[in-house]
N, C-alpha and C positions, 0 to 999 in steps of 0.2 A: 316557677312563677317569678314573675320579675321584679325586685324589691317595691317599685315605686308602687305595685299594684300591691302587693301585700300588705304594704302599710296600710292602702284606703280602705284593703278587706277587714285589718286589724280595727281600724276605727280610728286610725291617726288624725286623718284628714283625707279631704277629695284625694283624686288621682292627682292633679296638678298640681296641688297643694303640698302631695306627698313629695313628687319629686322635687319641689323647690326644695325641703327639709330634707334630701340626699344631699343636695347638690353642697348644702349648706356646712355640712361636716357634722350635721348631728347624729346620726346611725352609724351605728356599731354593725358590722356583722360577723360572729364569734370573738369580739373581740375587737377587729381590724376596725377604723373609720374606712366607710365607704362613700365613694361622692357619684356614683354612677347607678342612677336609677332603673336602668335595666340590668344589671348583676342577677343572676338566678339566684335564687332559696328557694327554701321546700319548707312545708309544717314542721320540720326537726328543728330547723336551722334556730340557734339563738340568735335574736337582732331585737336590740331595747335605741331607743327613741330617747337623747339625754339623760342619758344612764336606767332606763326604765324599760325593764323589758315588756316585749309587745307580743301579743298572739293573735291569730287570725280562724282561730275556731271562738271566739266571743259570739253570743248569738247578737244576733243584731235586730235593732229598735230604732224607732220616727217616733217621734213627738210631734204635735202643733204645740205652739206658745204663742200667746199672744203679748209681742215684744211691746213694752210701754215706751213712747218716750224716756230721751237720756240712757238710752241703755246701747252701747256696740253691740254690734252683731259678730262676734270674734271670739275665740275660748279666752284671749287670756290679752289684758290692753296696759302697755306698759305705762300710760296716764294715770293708771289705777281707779278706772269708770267704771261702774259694773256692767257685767255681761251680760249677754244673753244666755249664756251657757249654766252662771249660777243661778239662774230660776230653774232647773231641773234639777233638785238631790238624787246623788247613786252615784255605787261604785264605777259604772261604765263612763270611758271617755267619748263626750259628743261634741260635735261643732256643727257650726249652723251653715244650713243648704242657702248657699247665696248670701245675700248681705241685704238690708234695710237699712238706710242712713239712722245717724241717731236721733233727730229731728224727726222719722217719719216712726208710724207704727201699726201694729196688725199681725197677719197671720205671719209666722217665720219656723219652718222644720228644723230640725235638732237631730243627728242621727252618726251610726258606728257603722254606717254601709258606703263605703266609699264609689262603688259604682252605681247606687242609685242616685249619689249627689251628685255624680257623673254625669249620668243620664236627666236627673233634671234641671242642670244648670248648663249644659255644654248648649251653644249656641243651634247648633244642627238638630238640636231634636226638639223646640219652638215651643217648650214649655210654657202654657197661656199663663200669666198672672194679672189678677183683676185689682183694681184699686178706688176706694172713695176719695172723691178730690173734692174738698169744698175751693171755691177759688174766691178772687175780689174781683170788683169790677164788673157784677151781673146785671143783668140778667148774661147769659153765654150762648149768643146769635146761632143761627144757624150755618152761617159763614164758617164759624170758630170750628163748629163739632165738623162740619165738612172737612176741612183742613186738615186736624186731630183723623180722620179716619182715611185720610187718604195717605198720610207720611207728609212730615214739613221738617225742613230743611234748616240740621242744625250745625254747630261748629264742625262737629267731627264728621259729617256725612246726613244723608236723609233718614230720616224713622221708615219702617215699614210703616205696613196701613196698619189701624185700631180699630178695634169695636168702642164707640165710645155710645153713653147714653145719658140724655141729663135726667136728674132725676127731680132737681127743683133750680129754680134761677142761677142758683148758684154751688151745685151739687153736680158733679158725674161720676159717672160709673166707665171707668177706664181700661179696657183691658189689652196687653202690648204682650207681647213675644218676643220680645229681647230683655236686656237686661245691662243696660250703657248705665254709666254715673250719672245719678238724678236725672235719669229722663224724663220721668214724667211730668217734674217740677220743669224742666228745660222745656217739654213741651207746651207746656200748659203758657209758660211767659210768653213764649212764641205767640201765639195765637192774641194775648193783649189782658191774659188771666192769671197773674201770680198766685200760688198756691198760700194759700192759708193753713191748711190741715190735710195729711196725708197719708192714710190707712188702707193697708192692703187686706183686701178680706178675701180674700179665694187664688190659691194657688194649682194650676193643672184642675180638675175635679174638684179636692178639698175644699172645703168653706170654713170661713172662721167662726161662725154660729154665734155660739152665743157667750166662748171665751171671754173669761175680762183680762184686761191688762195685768200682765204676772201671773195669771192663771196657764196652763198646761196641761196634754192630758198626753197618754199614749193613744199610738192610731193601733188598729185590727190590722190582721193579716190580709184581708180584704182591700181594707183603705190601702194597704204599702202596695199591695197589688194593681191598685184603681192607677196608682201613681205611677207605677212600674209603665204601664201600659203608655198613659199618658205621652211619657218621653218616649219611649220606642215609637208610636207611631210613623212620624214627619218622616225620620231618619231611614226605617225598616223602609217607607214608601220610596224612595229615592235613590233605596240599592237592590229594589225590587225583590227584597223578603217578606213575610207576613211578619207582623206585630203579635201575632198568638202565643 
C-alpha cells in the first residue's frame, strides 16, 4: 500500500491531505523521514505521524456535528480557535470531511476513514450539499432563483446549476455540488442578496435533524453506507461501472 493511502486508512487525514504531510517531512518510516507519498508499507511496517505512531487496522467511525459558529473546521488551528474536532471526546484521531467557513454553521462529518472523505469531497463524485440561506434585500424575485439554478458567473469561473427553493421572502434552500470558497455566500451577492446567516443542513442523503449546535452523534453502519454510495455514483457512471 502506498504510504499516502495508508495514512488516510489510519485516520491521519484525506488522501490529499495525507500526502501534503509526506511531502512535508513529517513521517517516519521505520525510522527514516520520508517525503514520497507513494513509498510502499504494509500493516507490519512502523510509520508514526510527528513522532506518534499510526496504524491502519483502527476501526473506523463518522460522526455528524453540528458545527456552531466561531468554530474552524480543522483538527488543530494555530490561532488557538476552537475546533470542530474538540466537540467529539475519544481516544480516535478525526478531522472534518470538507470545511465550513467559521462564520457559517450546520451539518459537518468527523471521520478515521480517509477514502470515504475521499470519496465525498473529491470533485468528480458531485457530493450534493444542501444549505439554509437567509439573505437581505427580499423578497428574492424569480429572476434571482433562475440565475442561482442555472450557474452565474463568478471570479474564478461559472457555478454549475443548483436546486435552489425559497422557502419564505427571504429564506432558501440551496443545494450545489461543488465545493469553491464561500460560494454560496459569492452566489448569493451575485444575484443582489448578501447572506445574512448560513447553515448547512443535509450533506449527500444525511440531514442534520434535529442536532443542536455542539451537539454530535455517531452515524449507523447503514448511514456510512447511504453515504458511501452517495459519492460513488457520479464517478462509477462516467467510467461506466456500477455504484453497487
Amino acid at each position: 500500500m502506498r504510504l499516502g493511502k495508508y495514512l488516510a486508512s489510519a485516520g491521519v487525514a484525506s488522501r490529499r491531505a495525507a500526502e501534503e504531510i509526506v511531502r512535508s517531512g513529517r513521517v517516519e518510516v521505520e525510522g527514516t523521514v520520508i517525503t514520497d507519498p507513494a513509498r510502499e508499507v504494509s500493516p507490519e511496517t512502523l510509520v508514526t505521524v510527528d513522532g506518534v505512531h499510526v496504524r491502519s487496522d483502527q476501526p473506523r467511525v463518522v460522526y455528524a456535528v453540528n458545527k456552531p459558529l466561531g468554530v474552524v473546521s480543522t483538527a488543530r488551528d494555530p490561532q488557538g480557535r476552537p475546533t470542530v474536532t474538540s466537540l467529539v471526546p475519544g481516544e480516535v484521531r478525526l478531522y472534518p470531511v470538507g470545511r465550513l467557513d467559521i462564520d457559517t454553521g450546520g451539518l459537518l462529518l468527523l471521520t478515521n476513514d480517509g477514502e470515504l472523505a475521499h470519496t465525498l469531497t473529491h470533485p468528480s463524485f458531485e457530493v450534493p450539499k444542501t444549505y439554509r440561506v437567509l439573505v437581505a434585500n427580499p423578497p428574492v424575485r424569480e429572476a434571482a432563483l433562475r440565475a442561482l439554478r442555472g450557474g452565474v458567473e463568478l471570479d474564478d469561473r461559472r457555478t454549475s446549476a443548483a436546486r435552489v427553493r425559497r422557502l419564505a421572502p427571504d429564506t432558501l434552500e440551496l443545494t450545489i455540488h461543488e465545493g469553491r470558497k464561500r460560494q454560496v455566500r459569492r452566489m448569493c451577492e451575485h444575484v443582489g442578496h448578501p447572506v445574512r446567516r448560513l447553515e448547512r443542513v443535509a450533506f449527500g442523503p444525511l440531514k442534520l435533524g434535529a442536532l443542536k449546535p455542539g451537539d454530535y452523534r455517531r452515524l449507523s453502519g447503514e448511514e456510512v453506507a447511504r453515504l458511501a454510495s452517495a459519492g460513488a455514483g457520479p464517478a462509477a457512471r462516467r467510467s461506466g461501472t456500477s455504484s453497487c
